[in-house]
C-alpha positions as CSV (number, residue, x, y, z in Angstrom):
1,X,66.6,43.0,32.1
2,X,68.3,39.3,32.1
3,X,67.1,36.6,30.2
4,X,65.2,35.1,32.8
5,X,62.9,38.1,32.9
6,X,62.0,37.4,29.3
7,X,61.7,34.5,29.4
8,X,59.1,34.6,31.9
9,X,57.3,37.7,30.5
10,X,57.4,35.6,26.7
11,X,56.1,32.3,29.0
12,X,53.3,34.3,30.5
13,X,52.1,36.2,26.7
14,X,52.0,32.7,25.0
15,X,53.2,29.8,26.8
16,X,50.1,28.2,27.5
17,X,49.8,28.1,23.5
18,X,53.0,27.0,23.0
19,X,52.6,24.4,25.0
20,X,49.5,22.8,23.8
21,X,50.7,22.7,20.6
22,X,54.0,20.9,21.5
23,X,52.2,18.8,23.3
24,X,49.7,18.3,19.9
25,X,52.5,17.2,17.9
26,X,54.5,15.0,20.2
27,X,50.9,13.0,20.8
28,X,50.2,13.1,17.2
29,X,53.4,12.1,16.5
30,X,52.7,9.0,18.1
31,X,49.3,7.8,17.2
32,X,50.8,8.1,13.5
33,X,53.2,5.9,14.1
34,X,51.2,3.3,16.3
35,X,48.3,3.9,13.5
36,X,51.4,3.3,10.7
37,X,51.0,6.5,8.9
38,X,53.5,8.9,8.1
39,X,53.5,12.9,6.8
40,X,54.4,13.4,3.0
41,X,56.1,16.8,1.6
42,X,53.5,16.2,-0.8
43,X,50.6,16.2,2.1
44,X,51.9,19.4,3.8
45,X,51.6,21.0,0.2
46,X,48.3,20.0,-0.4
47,X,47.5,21.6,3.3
48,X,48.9,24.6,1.8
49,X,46.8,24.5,-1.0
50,X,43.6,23.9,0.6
51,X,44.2,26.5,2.9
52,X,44.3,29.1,-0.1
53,X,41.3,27.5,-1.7
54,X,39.4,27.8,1.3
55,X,40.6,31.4,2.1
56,X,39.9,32.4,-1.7
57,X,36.2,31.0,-1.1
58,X,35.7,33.2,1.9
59,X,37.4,36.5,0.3
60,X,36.4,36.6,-3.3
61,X,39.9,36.8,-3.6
62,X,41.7,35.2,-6.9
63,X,44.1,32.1,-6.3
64,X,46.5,34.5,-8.2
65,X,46.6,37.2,-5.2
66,X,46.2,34.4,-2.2
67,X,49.9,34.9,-0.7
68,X,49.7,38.1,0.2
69,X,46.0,36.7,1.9
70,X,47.5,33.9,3.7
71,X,51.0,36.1,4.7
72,X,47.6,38.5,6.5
73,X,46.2,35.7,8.1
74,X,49.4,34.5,9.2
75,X,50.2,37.9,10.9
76,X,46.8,38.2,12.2
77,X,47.3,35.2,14.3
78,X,51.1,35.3,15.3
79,X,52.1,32.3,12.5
80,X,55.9,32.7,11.8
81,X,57.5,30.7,9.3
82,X,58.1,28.0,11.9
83,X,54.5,27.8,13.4
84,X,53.0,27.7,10.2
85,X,55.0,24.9,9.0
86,X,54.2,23.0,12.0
87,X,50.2,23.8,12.0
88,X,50.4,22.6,7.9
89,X,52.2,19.7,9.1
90,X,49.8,19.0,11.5
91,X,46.7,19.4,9.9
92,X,48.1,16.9,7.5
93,X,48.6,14.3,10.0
94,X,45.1,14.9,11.4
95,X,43.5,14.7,8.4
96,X,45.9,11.3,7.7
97,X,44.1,10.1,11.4
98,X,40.9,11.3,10.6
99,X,40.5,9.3,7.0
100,X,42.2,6.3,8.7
101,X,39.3,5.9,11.8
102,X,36.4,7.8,10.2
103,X,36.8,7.0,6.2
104,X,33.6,5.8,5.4
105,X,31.7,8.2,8.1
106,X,33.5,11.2,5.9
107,X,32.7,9.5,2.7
108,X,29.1,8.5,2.5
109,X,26.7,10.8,1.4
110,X,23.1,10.4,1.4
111,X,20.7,11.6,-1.2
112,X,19.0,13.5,2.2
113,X,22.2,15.2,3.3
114,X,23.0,16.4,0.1
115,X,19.8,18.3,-0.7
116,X,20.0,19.3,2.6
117,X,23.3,21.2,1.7
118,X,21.8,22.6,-1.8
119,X,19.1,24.3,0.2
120,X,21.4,25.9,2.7
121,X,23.8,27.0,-0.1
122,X,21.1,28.1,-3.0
123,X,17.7,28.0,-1.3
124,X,16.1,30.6,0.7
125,X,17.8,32.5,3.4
126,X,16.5,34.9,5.7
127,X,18.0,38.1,7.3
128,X,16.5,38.2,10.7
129,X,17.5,40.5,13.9
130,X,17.8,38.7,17.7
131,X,17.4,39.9,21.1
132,X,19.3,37.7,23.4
133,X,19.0,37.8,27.3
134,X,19.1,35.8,29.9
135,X,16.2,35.3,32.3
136,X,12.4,35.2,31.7
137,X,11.8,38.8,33.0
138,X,14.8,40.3,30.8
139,X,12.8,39.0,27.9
140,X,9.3,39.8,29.2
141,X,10.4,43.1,29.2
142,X,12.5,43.1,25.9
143,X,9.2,42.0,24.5
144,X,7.0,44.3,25.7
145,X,8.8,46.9,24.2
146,X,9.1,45.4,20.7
147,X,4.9,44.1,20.6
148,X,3.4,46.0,23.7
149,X,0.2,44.3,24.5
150,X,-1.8,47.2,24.8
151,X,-2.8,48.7,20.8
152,X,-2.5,52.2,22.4
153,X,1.3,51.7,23.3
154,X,3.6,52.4,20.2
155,X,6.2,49.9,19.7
156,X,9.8,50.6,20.0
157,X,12.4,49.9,17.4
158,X,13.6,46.2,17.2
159,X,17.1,47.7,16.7
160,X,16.8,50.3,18.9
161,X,16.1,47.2,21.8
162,X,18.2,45.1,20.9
163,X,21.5,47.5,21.3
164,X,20.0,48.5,25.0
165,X,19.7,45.3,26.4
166,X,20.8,41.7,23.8
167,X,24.0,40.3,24.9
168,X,24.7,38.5,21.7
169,X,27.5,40.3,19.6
170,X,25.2,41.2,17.4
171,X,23.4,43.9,19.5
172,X,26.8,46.7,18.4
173,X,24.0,46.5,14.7
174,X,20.4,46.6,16.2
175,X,21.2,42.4,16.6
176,X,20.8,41.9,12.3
177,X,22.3,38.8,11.5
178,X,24.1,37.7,8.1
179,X,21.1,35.8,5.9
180,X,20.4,32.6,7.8
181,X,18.7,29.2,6.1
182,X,16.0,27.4,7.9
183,X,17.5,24.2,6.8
184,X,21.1,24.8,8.4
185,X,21.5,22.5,11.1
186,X,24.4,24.9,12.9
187,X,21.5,27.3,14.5
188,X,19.1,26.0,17.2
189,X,16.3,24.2,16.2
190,X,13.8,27.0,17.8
191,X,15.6,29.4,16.1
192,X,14.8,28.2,12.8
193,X,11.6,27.4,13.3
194,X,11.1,30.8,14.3
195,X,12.6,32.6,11.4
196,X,11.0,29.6,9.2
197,X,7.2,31.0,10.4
198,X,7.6,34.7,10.6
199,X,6.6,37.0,8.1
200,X,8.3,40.0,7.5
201,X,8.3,42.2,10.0
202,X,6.5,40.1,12.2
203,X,8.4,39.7,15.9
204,X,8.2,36.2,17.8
205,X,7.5,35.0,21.3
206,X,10.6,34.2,23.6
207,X,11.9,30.9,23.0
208,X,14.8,28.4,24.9
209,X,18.4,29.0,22.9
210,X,21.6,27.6,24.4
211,X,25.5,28.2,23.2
212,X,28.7,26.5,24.3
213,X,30.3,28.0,27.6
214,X,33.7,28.1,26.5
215,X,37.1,26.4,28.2
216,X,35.0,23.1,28.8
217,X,32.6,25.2,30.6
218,X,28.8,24.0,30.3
219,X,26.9,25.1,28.1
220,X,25.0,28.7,28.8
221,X,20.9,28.7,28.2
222,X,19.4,31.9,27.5
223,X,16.1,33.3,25.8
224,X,15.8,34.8,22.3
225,X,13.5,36.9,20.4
226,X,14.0,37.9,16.8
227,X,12.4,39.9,13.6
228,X,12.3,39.1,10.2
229,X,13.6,41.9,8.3
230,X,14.2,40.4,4.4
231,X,13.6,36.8,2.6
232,X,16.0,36.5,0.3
233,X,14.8,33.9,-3.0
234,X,16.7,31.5,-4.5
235,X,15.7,32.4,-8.3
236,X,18.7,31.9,-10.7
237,X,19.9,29.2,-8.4
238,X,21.5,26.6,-10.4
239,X,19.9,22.7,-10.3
240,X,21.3,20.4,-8.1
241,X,22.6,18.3,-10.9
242,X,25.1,20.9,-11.8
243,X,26.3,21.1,-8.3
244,X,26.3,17.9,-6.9
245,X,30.1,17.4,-6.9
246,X,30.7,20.2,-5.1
247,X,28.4,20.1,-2.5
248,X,29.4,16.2,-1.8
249,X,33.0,17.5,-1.8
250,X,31.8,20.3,0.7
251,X,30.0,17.8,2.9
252,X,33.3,15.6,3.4
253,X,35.9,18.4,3.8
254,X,33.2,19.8,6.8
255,X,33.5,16.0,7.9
256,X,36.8,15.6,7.6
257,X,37.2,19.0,9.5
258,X,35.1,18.0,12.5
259,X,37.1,14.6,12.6
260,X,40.3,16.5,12.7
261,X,39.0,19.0,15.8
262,X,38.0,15.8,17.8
263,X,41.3,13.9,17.6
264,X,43.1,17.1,18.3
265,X,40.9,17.6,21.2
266,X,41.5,13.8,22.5
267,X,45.3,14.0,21.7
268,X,46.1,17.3,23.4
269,X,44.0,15.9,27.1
270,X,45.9,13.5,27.0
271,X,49.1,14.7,26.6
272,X,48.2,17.8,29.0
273,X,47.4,15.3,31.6
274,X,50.7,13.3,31.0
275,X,52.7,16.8,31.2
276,X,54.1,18.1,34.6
277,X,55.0,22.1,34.2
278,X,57.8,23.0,36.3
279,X,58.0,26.9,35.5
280,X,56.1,29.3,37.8
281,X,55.5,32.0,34.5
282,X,54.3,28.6,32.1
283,X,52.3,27.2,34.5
284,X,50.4,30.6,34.7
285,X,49.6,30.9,31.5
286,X,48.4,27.4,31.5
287,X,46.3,27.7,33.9
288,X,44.9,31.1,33.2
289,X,44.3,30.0,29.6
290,X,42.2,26.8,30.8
291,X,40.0,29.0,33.4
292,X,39.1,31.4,30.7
């Protein structure tokens, strides 16, 4: 096979990837230097760093045994020596963009906001488990057979319902989700009302949830019915006073984050739309990528 052949065949696994992130850097590149920032050794190190902490947070893992984490990770999503340098470099220079145009949005944090946070990280959570469908009749009939409305019919098993018919990834466990709060503003409103007014055991009516499409797709609506299976306390919580910096720390990183996300989502349009793709194998991962 000549090199043309693997080139194409490389071109079509991961060009489209590739791509985008060349273009992310040139375009980042260049707002740095209109915006007079630059990209420190010191700033890619700290990337480094924050990376571990965060992975150590998620793992239970030690900062000790965090290389051998982060080599994982890197493996897990095909980061070579030279792509992981560039994604540390370029987080840094988002996060330089992102404190330079949103500083005081990241910064301020309200007395409401942060015992918003406290609740979601030491107040009550519930475990719940969904049924997700699509139309009116899918979840007529999903409910029917979780709270029949005849007394005489028997009620099947949430579980055993929500494996035959949800289509949220959930339904592979009977649809049991990790211990939600009612307070966390990433879940549907509805939802959390919902799991906020059951009791235990108890199953609710349909309600209206939507979820992003995908690919700049528009959003997807569907209709969800959950259980409460456990409410978990928050006894032995510790006061608010003792965790205050952490949580306002918390607050600004997630800030900071979404910041980051939206001028990397700017900067790559842009530079996509600027960008003229000559090679038949790039061009179709491109394309295929952005129709997924």
């Amino acid at each position: 096979m000549d090199a043309r052949a693997y080139h194409a065949m490389l071109a079509e696994a991961a060009g489209a990837v590739v791509l985008e992130e060349m273009v992310l850097d040139h375009e980042l590149g260049q707002a740095l230097r209109e915006a007079g920032l630059s990209v420190s050794r010191g700033m890619i190190e700290q990337e480094r760093r924050q990376m571990a902490e965060a992975l150590s947070g998620v793992t239970g893992v030690p900062r000790s045994e965090m290389d051998g984490v982060i080599e994982r990770v890197r493996a897990s999503r095909g980061l070579g020596p030279v792509r992981f340098e560039r994604l540390l470099e370029r987080n840094a220079g988002l996060r330089a963009l992102a404190r330079s145009t949103d500083g005081r949005l990241i910064s301020e944090v309200t007395g409401e906001q942060l015992e918003q946070a406290y609740a979601i990280r030491y107040g009550e959570r519930v475990r719940a488990r969904l049924i997700l469908v699509r139309t009116e009749a899918d979840a007529a009939r999903a409910l029917q057979r979780v709270r029949p409305a005849v007394a005489t019919v028997a009620p099947e098993p949430f579980a055993d319902v929500a494996m035959d018919v949800s289509i949220d990834p959930t339904a592979s466990r009977g649809g049991l989700l990790d211990p939600v709060s009612p307070q966390d503003p990433s879940y549907p409103v509805s939802f959390r009302r919902a799991i906020a007014e059951l009791d235990i055991g108890q199953v609710s009516t349909p309600f209206t949830v939507s979820w992003p499409g995908g690919a700049g797709r528009a959003p997807q609506q569907g209709l969800a019915i959950v259980q409460v299976v456990e409410r978990i306390g928050s006894a032995g919580s510790p006061g608010l006073s003792g965790v205050r910096a952490d949580l306002e720390r918390e607050i600004r990183l997630v800030r900071e984050r979404a910041a980051m996300d939206r001028i990397a989502r700017e900067l790559t349009t842009q530079g996509l739309r600027r960008t003229t793709v000559f090679d038949d194998a790039l061009e179709w991962s491109r394309s295929t990528r952005l129709a997924e």
